[in-house]
Each structure stands twice: as C-alpha cells, then as structure tokens.
N, C-alpha and C positions, 0 to 999 in steps of 0.2 A: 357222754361227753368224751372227746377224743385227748388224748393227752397232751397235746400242744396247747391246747386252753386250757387243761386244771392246771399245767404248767404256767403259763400267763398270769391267771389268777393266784396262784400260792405265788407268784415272783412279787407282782406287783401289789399285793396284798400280803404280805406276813406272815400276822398272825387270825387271816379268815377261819382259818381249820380252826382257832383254838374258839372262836365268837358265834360260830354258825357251819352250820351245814351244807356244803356245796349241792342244791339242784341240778340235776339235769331234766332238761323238758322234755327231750325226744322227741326235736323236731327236725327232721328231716334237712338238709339244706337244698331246697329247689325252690324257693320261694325268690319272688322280683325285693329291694325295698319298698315298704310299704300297700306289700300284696294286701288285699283285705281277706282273704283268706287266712293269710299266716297272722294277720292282726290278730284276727278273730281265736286264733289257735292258741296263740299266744296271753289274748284274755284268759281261755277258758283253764290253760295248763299254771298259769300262775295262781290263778284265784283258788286253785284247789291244795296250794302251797300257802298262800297270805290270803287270809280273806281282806276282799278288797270295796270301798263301796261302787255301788250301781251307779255309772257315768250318766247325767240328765242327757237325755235322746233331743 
C-alpha cells in the first residue's frame, strides 16, 4: 500500500489502527474498472483475508 492511502484511511478513519488491521492486497494498478480479471483477483485476495460465502453463478 503506498503512503498516500494508509494516509487517507488513518485521516478518514481514526481510530482503524486501534479496531483492525489495515490489508494490503497487492494488486497492481493497471486494471480498467471493472476488469474481470481484477474482479476476479480481487475475489480470490480478499477471501483469503475474510472468508466469504460462494456468490450463486
């Protein structure tokens, strides 16, 4: 995570440091919005942090 966004987040959120754990996914930024790739990435990098349930297909 680059510093101008843990900055962001501790401005705009407080006290997050003291409730949770800031993630970083370490994803890249070359994705379009709503790449299905990066969706997909983004499933797979969070669930490994929250487990989440299986979206019905």
């Amino acid at each position: 995570m680059e510093r101008p966004q843990r900055s962001y987040i501790e401005t705009h959120f407080e006290n997050i440091s003291q409730v949770t754990k800031i993630q970083c996914l370490w994803i890249p930024d070359i994705y379009e919005k709503m790449d299905p790739e990066l969706l997909n990435l983004l499933d797979k990098r969070v669930r490994k942090i929250i487990p989440l349930p299986v979206a019905d297909q």
